[in-house]
Structure formats: C-alpha cells, structure tokens
MIDOSE-1310 file (N, C-alpha, C; in nm, 2 decimals, decimal comma, always signed):
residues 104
xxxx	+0,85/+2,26/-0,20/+0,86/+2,38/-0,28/+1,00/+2,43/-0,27; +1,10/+2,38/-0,36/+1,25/+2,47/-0,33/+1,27/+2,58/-0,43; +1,17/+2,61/-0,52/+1,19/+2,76/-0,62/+1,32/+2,73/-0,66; +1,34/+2,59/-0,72/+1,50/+2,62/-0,80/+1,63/+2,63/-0,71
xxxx	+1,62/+2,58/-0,60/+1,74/+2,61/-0,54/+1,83/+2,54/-0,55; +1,83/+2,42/-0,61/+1,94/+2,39/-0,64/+2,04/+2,43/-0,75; +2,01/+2,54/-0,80/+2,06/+2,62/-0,89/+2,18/+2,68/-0,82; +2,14/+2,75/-0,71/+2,20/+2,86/-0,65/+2,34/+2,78/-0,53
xxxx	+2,38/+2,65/-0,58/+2,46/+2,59/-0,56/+2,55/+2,63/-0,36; +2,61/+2,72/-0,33/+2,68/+2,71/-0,20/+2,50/+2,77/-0,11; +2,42/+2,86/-0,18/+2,33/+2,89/-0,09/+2,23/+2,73/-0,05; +2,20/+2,66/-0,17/+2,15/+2,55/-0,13/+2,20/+2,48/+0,00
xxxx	+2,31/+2,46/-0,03/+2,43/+2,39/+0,07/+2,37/+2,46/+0,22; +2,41/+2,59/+0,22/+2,34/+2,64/+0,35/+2,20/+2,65/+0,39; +2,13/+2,67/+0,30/+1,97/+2,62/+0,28/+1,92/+2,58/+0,42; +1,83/+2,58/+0,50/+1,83/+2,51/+0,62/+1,69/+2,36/+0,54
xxxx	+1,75/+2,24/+0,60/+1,68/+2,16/+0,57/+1,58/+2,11/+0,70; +1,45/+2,06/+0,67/+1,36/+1,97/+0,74/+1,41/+1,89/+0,77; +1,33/+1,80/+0,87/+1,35/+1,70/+0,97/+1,37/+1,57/+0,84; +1,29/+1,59/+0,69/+1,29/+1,46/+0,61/+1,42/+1,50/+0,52
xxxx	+1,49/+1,62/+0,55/+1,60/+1,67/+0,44/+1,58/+1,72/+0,34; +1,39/+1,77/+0,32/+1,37/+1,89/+0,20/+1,45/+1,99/+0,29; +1,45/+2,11/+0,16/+1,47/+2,23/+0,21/+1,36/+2,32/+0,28; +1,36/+2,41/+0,35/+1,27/+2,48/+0,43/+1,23/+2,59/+0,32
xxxx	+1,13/+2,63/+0,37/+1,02/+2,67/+0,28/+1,08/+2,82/+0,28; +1,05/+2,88/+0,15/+1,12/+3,01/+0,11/+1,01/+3,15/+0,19; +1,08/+3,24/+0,21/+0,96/+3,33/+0,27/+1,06/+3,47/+0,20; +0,95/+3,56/+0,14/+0,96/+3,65/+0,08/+1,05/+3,81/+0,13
xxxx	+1,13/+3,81/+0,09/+1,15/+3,93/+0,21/+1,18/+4,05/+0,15; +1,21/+4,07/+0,03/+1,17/+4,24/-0,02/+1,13/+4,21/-0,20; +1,15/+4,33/-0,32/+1,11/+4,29/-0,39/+1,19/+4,45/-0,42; +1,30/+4,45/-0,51/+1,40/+4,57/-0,51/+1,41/+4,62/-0,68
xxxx	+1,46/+4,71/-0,69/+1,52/+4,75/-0,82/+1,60/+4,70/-0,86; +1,69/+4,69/-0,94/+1,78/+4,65/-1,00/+1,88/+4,70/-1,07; +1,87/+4,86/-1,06/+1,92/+4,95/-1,11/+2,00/+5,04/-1,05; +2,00/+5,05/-0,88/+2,10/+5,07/-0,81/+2,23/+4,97/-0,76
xxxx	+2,13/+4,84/-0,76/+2,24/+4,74/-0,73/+2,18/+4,70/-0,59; +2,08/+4,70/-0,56/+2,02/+4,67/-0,43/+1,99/+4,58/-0,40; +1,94/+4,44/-0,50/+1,94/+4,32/-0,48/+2,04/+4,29/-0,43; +2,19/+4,28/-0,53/+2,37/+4,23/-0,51/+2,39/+4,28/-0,39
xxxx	+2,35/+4,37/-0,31/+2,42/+4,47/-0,21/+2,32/+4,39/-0,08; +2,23/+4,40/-0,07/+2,13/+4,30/-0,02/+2,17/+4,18/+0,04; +2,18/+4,09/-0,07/+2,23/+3,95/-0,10/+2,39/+3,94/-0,02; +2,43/+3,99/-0,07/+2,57/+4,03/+0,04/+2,63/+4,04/+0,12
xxxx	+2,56/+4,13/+0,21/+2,52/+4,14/+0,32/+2,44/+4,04/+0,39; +2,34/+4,00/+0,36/+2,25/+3,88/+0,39/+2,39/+3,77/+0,42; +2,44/+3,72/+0,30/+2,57/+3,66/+0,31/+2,69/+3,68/+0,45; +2,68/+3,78/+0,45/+2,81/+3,83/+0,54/+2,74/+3,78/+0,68
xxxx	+2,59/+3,78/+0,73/+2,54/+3,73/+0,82/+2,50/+3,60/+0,85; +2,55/+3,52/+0,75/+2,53/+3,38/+0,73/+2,35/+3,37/+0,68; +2,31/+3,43/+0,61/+2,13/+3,42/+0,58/+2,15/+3,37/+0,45; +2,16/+3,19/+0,43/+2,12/+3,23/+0,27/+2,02/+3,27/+0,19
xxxx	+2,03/+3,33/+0,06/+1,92/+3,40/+0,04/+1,91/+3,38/-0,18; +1,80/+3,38/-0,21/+1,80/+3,37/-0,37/+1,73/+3,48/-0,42; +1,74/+3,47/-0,56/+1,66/+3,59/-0,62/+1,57/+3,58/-0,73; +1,44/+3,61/-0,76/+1,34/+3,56/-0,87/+1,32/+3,64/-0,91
xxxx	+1,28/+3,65/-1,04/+1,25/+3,78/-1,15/+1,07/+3,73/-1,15; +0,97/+3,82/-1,06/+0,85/+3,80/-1,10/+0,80/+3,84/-1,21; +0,71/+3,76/-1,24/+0,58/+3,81/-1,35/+0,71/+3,77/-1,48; +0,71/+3,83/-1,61/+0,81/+3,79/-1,68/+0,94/+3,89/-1,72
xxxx	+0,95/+3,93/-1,58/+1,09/+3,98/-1,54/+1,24/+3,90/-1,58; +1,21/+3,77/-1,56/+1,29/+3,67/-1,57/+1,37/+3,69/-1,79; +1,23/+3,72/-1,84/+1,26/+3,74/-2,00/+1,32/+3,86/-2,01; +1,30/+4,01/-1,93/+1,35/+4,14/-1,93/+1,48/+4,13/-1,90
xxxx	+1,51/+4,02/-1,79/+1,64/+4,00/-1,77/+1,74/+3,95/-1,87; +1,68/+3,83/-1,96/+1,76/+3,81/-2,11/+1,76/+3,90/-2,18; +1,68/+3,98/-2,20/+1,69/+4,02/-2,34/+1,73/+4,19/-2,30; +1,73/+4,26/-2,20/+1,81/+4,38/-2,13/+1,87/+4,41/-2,04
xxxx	+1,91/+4,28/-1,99/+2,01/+4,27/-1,90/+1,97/+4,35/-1,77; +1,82/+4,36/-1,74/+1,77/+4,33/-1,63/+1,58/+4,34/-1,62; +1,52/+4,34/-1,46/+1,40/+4,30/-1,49/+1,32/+4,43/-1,46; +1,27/+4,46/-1,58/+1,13/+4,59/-1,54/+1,05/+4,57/-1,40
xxxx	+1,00/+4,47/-1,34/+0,95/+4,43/-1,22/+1,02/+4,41/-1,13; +1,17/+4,43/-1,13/+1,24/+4,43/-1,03/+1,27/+4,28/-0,98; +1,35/+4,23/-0,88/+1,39/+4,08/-0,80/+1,32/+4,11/-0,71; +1,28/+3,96/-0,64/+1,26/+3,94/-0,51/+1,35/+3,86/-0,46
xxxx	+1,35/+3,89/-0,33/+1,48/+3,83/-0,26/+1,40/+3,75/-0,12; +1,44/+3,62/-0,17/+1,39/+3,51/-0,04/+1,46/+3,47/+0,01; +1,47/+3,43/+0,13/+1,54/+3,35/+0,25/+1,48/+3,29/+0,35; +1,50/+3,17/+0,42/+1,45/+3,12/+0,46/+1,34/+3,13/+0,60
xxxx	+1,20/+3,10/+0,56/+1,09/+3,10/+0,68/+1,18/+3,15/+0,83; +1,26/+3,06/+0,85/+1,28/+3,07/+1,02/+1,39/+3,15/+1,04; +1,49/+3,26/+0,90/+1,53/+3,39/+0,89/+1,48/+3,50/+0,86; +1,37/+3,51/+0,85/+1,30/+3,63/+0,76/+1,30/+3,72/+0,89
xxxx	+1,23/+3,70/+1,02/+1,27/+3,82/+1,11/+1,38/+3,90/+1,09; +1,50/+3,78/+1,13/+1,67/+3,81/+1,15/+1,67/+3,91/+1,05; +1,65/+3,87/+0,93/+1,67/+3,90/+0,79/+1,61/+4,03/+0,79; +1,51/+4,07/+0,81/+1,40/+4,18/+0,82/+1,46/+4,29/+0,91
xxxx	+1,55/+4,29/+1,01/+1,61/+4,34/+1,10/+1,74/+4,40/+1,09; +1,81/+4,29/+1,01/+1,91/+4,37/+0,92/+1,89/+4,47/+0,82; +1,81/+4,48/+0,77/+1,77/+4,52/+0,67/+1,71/+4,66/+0,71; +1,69/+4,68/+0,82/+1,62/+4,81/+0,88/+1,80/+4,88/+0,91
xxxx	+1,89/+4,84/+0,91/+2,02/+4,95/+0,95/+2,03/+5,01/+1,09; +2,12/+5,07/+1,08/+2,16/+5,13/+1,19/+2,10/+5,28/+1,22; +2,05/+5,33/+1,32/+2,02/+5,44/+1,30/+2,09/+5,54/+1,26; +2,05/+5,68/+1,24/+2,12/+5,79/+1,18/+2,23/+5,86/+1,22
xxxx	+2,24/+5,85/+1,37/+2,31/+5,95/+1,47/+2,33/+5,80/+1,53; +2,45/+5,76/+1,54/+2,46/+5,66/+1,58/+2,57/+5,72/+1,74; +2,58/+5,81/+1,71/+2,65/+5,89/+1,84/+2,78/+5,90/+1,80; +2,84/+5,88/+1,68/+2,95/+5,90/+1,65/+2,99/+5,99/+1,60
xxxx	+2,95/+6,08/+1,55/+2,97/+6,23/+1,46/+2,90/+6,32/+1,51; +2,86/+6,29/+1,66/+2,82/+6,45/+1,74/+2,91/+6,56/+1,73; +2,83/+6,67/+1,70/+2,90/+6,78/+1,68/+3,02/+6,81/+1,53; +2,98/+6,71/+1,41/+3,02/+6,75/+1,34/+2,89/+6,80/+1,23
C-alpha cells in the first residue's frame, strides 16, 4: 500500500523501505484545515526533523481542491508507521513558560 508515493518524489526517496524494498506502511497522524496553512507548516517542520511525510484530500476533498483551490474536509498528513510516535511528539510543542520570559 504506498497511497501514491511515488508522486511525492524527494519524500519517497526518504520513505523508509522493507526488508523486500516496498515502502513502509503509511500511518495517519493528524487531519488539519487548510486555511491557516497548518498542513505546509506541519509538513515543514516534519521535514526539518528528517520525518517524511504526504498529504491526502479525504472523502472528495481531493475535487474541492481543483475546483477551489482547497479541501472542505481538510488534509491528512501521513508518515511513516515506525515515525508516527516521533512525529506525534513533535507535534505536541514546547511548553508555554519555557522559563525564558519569567517575569515579563
């Protein structure tokens, strides 16, 4: 099951493959708007951590995306089974009071 990844050309490349050289199996890891920019901003970052990651227009989001230049149902953003913790973890940020702006 590679959901099209050979599309997504340098992520493929990093893709993590099986022991037969398929790609490893996709695992779901959020499902965002598209109207802040949280998928791109997401994706990005995922990137900057070395996690490659793709993006699918559920249900027929994929058509919302042609014809309005984005998807009423939002993206899902997958990356691979044996990153999704990693992935999941970045994704939670840094805390609020990181101890740097005490007392402002």
């Amino acid at each position: 099951m590679s959901f099209g990844l050979h599309r997504f050309g340098q992520d493929y490349e990093a893709w993590p493959k099986g022991p037969d050289g398929e790609p490893e199996e996709p695992a779901l890891l959020l499902n965002c708007s598209q109207l802040d920019m949280q998928a791109e901003m997401t994706r990005s970052m995922l990137g900057a951590y070395g996690i490659p990651s793709f993006s699918r227009y559920p249900g027929d989001g994929a058509f919302g995306k042609v014809m309005i230049g984005m998807s009423g149902s939002g993206v899902d953003i997958y990356v691979p089974k044996s990153r999704l913790e990693e992935a999941q973890e970045l994704l939670k940020g840094v805390p609020d009071n990181d101890g740097l702006q005490e007392g402002i």
